[in-house]
C-alpha positions in Angstrom: 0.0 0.0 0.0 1.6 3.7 -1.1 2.2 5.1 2.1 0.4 9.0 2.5 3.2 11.3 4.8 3.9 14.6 5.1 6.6 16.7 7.5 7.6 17.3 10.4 10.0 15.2 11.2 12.8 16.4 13.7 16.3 14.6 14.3 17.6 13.2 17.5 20.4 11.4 19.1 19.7 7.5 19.4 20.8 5.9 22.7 21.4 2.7 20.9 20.7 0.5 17.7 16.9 1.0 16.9 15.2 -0.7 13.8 13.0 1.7 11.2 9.5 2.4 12.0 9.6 1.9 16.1 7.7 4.0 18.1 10.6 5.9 20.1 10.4 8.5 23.0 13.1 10.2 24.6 14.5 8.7 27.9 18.0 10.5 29.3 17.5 13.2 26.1 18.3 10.4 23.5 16.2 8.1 21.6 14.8 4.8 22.9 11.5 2.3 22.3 8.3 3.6 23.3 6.7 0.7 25.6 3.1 -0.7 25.8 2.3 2.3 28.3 3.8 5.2 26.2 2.5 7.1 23.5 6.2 8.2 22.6 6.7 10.9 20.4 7.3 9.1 16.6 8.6 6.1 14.4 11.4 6.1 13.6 12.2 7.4 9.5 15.2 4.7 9.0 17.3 2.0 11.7 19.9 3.4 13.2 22.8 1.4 14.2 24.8 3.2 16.8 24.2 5.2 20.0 24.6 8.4 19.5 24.0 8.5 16.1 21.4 11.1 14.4 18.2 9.5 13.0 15.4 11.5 11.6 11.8 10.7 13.6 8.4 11.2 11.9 6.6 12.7 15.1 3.3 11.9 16.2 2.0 15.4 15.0 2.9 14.7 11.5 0.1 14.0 9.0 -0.6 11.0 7.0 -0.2 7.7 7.6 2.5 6.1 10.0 4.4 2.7 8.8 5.0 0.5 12.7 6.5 -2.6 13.8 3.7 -5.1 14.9 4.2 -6.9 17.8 1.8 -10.0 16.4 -1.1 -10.8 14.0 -4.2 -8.6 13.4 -6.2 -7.4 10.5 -6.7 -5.1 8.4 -9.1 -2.5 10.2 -7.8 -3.4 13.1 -7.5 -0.5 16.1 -4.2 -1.1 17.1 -2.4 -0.2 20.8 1.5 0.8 21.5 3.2 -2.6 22.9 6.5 -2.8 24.0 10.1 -2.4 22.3 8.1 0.4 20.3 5.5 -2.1 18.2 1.9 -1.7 17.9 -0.9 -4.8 18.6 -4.5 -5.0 18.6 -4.2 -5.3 22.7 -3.2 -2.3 24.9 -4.1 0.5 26.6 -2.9 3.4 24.6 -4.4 3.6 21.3 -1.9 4.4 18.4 -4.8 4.3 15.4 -6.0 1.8 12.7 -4.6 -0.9 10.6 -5.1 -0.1 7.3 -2.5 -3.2 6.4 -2.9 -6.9 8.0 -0.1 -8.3 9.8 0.6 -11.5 10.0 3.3 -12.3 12.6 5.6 -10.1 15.1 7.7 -7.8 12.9 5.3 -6.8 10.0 5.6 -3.5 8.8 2.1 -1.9 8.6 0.6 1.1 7.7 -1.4 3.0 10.6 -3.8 5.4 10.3 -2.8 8.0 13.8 -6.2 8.2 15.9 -6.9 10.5 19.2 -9.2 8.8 20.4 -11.4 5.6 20.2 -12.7 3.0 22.2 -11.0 1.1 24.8 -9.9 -2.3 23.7 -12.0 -5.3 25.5 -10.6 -8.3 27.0 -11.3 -11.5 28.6 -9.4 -12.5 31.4 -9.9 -15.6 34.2 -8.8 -14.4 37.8 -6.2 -16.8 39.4 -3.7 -16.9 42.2 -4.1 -15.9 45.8 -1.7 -12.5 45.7 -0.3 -10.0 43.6 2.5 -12.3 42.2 0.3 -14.8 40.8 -3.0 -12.8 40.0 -3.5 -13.0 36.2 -2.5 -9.6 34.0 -4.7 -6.8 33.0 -3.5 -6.0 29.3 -6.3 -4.0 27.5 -8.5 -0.9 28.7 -11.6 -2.4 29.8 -11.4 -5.8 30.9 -14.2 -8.3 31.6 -12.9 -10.9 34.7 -14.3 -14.4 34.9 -13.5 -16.9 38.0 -13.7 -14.8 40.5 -14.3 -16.6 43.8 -13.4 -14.4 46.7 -9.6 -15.1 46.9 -8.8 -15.0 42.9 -7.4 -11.6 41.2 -5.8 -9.6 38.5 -3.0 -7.4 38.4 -3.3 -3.7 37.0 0.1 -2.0 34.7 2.2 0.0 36.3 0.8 3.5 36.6 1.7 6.1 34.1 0.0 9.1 35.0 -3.3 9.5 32.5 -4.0 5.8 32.2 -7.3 4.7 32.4 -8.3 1.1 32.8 -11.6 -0.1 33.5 -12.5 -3.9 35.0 -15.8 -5.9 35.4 -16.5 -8.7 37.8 -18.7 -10.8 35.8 -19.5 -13.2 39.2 -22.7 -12.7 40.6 -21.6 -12.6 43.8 -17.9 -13.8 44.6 -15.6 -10.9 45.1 -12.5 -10.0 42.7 -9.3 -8.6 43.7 -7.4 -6.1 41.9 -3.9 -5.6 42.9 -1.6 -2.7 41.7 1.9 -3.4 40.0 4.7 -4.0 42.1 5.1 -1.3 44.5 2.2 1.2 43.0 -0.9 1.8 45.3 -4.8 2.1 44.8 -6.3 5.2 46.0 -2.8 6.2 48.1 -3.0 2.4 50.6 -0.1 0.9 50.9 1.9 -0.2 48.2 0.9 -3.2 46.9 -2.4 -3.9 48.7 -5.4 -4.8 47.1 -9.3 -3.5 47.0 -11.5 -6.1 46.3 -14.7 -5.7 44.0 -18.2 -6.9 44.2 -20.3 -9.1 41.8 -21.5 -7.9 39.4 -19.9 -4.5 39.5 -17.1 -2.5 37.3 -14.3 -0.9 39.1 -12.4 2.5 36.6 -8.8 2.5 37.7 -7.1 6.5 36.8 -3.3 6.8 37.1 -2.9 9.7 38.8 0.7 9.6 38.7 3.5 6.9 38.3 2.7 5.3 41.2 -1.3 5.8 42.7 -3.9 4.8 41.0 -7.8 6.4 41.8 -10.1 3.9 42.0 -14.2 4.2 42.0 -15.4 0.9 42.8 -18.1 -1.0 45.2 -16.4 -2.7 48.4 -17.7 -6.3 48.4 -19.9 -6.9 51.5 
């Protein structure tokens, strides 16, 4: 597919090798891979090869179509999400745009068409474990949680302030915990402590900064 672009595009200092079409941000004033919880503030124009090294980056304000990295398989239409080492899949929580290309494995090259806003990717997760290190993951915006049984829970991202991530208990009645990352906090409790969520009910989780998140939620009875 012919690829629609037009400028800006700005040059930076890489911090290392990086491969064309990455998402990138700055981290120490140099370049590096936008993860799954960054925006970032490009792709890269070509690979660079070196740290240190200028490479030109096609920013986010730019218009026309974007060519990324996927991260795995989706189809064309798709609404795709930043994922980490600077690809794009159709899982996340920060929405990067639309496929306008399929891709059919990790390491496609697709076009993207750049979208502000859309609507949160839905996912279906099980809730498992006992505590934070073995509660099953939270990867998408709004997530719909089966299993729950009192004791079972997921796991939020680590905070990065603006994130919004949303959860339903689909249980009638059996309680669902929801634990921060590692050493983040719901609502400013301590670090690492769960709330726990009744049946039935849907919990929105709003990183206030890079470590609290502000929760509105029912406390199971």
């Amino acid at each position: 597919m012919t690829q629609y672009v037009e400028t800006p595009t700005r040059t930076f200092l890489a911090g290392g090798a990086l491969s064309q079409y990455r998402r990138v941000t700055l981290s120490a004033g140099v370049l590096a891979y936008a993860d799954a919880s960054t925006k970032g503030i490009g792709t890269l124009e070509n690979p660079v090869f070196a740290a240190n090294a200028a490479v030109a980056v096609r920013l986010v304000n730019a218009q026309g179509t974007k060519k990324m990295v996927a991260a795995g398989a989706f189809s064309l239409g798709a609404l795709v999400y930043a994922a980490a080492n600077g690809k794009v899949d159709d899982i996340g929580f920060v929405l990067e745009g639309m496929a306008l290309e399929a891709a059919g494995a990790d390491g496609d090259v697709v076009e993207v068409l750049p979208l502000q806003n859309g609507p949160s990717n839905v996912q279906s997760v099980a809730a498992a474990g006992s505590a934070q290190g073995d509660a099953a993951t939270l990867t998408a915006g709004f997530n719909t949680v089966s299993a729950a049984d009192g004791t079972k829970g997921v796991i939020l991202p680590a905070a990065v302030a603006g994130m919004v991530v949303e959860v339903y208990n689909e249980h009638a009645t059996n309680g669902l915990k929801v634990y921060p990352a590692t050493g983040d906090d719901i609502n400013d409790a301590s670090a690492n402590a769960a709330i726990t969520m009744e049946g039935k009910g849907i919990a929105r989780f709003t990183a206030i900064d890079s470590t609290t998140w502000a929760a509105s939620y029912v406390v199971n009875t």
